[in-house]
N, C-alpha and C positions, 0 to 999 in steps of 0.2 A: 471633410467627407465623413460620414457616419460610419462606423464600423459594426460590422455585423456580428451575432452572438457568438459567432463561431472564433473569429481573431480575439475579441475580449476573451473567449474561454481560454484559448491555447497560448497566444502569445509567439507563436510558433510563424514560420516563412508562409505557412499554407493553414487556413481555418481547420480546428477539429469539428466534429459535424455536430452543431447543434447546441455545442457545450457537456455533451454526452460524455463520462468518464465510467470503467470498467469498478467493477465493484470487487474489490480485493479483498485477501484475508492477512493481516497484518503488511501494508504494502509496503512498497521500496521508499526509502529516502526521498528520491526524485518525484513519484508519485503523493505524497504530502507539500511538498514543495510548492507543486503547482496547486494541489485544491487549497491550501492556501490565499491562493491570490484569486480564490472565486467569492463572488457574491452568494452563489445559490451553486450548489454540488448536487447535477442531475447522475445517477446511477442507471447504467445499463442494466434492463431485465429481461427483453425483448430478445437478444442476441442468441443464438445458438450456442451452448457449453460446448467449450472445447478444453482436449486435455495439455496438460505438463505448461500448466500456465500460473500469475499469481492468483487467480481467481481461487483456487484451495491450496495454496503454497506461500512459503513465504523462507525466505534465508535468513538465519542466524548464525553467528561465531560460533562455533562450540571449540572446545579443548582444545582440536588438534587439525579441527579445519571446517569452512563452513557448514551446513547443517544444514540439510531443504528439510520441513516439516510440511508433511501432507496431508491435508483432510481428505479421506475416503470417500464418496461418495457414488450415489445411483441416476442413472440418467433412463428413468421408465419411457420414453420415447426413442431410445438413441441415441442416435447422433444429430436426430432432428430435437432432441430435448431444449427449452428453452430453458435459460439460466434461471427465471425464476420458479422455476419446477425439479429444480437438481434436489437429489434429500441428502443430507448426513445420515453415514451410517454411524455405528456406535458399540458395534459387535467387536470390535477389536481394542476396546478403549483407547482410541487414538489419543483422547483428550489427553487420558490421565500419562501417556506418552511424551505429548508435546509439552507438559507441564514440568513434566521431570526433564523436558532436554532444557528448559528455560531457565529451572533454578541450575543445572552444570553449568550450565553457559554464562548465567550472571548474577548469581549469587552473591559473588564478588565484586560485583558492580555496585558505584556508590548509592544508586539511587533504585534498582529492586527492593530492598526490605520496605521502602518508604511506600512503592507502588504495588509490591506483590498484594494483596487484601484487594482492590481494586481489579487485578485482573482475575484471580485465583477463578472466580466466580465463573466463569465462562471458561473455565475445562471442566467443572461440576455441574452445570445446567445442560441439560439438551436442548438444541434449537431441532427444529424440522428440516427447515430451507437452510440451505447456504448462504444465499440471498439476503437473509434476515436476519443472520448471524454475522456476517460482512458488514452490514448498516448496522449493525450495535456495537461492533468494535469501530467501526470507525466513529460516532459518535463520543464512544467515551475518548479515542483519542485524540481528535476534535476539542474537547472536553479538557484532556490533561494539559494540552496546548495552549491554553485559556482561548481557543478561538471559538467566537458564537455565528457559524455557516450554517443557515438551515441546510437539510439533505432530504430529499425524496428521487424516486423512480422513475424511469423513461413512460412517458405516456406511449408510446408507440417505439418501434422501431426506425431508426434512419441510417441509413445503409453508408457504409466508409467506404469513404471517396477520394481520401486521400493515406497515405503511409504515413503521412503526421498528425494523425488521429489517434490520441491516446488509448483508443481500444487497440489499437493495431497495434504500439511499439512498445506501448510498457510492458512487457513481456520477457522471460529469466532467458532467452533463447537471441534475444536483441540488446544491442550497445545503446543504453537511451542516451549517448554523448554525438553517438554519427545522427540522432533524429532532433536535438536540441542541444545546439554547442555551447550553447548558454548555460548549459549545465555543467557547475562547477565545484564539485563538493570538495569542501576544506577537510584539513588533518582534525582528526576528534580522537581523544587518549581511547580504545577499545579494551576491553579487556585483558586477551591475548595478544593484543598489538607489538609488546616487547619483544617476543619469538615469534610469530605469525605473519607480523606487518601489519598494514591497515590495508583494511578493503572497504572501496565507499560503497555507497545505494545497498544495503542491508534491509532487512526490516526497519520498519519505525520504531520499533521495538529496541534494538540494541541502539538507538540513537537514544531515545526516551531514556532506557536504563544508564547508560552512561554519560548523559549531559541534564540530564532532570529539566530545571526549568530552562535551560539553556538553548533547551534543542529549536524550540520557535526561530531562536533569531539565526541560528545556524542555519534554519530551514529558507530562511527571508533570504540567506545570502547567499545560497548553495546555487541560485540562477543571476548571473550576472553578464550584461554588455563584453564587448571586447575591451571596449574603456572600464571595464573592472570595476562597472559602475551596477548596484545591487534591479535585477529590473524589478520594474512594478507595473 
């Protein structure tokens, strides 16, 4: 039987719609995981912005306990704003904020000095859209991954139809382990892990800095069968 774009996109009990995924700012562990295992990474833009999501968030370790870093933004319609029309703001210097909680956080980490140059650049540039600053970090981390996924944008909107619809779960407010039990992320040394413990699904960002080129295959194995077998 042929499988529809929706089961090849998710992998999941129930098709995500379309192969449609949410377009994040620095995302979660689990969220790489799966675009990973896409041929083509479509990006919602169509969608109406909603807040306290990873769409301008994203969680990092810091010193003494995780750390949400949030981009500011304006939604000139509302709450009918569509995602690709959300701005950055830039009055509060968020960047030069989130930049300085990154070197606290992993300075120390074996593998920031080698990629800080790399990101540095994108807490010093202005983007306009959220949107378009989303797709350029995800790009170069695509990039640092050595993976080659093209990525473009939702030609339209198509409406979630299901709660195992990656726009709906990957979300800081949801267990993405109760919506994909296949999701199984292994022990990785963290920084503060020694006094703090480990905490999985972080940013990509403390996986990258503390596993360098490691984190791909960490990421290949982080979804696995109950037979403990890696899926694909």
């Amino acid at each position: 039987m042929e499988k529809s774009a929706g089961s090849e996109c998710s992998g999941l009990s129930e098709p995500a719609a379309d192969c449609v995924f949410p377009a994040l700012y620095h995302g979660p562990v689990y969220y790489f995981a799966r675009l990973l295992r896409q041929e083509e990474i479509i990006l919602e833009q169509y969608e109406n912005y909603g807040k306290q999501s990873y769409r301008n968030r994203c969680l990092i370790m810091g010193p003494n306990a995780p750390v949400s870093l949030s981009i500011p933004v304006s939604r000139p319609h509302g709450v009918k704003t569509l995602f690709r029309d959300i701005r950055i703001h830039y009055e509060g210097r968020w960047n030069r904020i989130h930049w300085r909680s990154l070197q606290a956080a992993y300075a120390s980490s074996p593998y920031f000095e080698l990629m800080a140059d790399e990101w540095a650049p994108f807490y010093e540039q202005h983007f306009d859209f959220l949107l378009d600053y989303n797709r350029r970090l995800l790009e170069i981390t695509l990039s640092t991954l050595g993976a080659s996924i093209p990525v473009r944008f939702s030609d339209k909107f198509t409406p979630i139809r299901s709660k195992q619809d990656p726009r709906y779960f990957i979300h800081p407010k949801k267990d993405i382990r109760s919506f994909d039990p296949d999701f199984r992320p292994g022990f990785y040394q963290q920084v503060f892990s020694d006094r703090l413990g480990f905490l999985p699904n972080l940013s990509i960002l403390d996986l990258l800095f503390n596993l360098g080129s490691e984190a791909r295959a960490y990421l290949q194995e982080s979804l696995k069968t109950k037979s403990g077998k890696a899926r694909t």
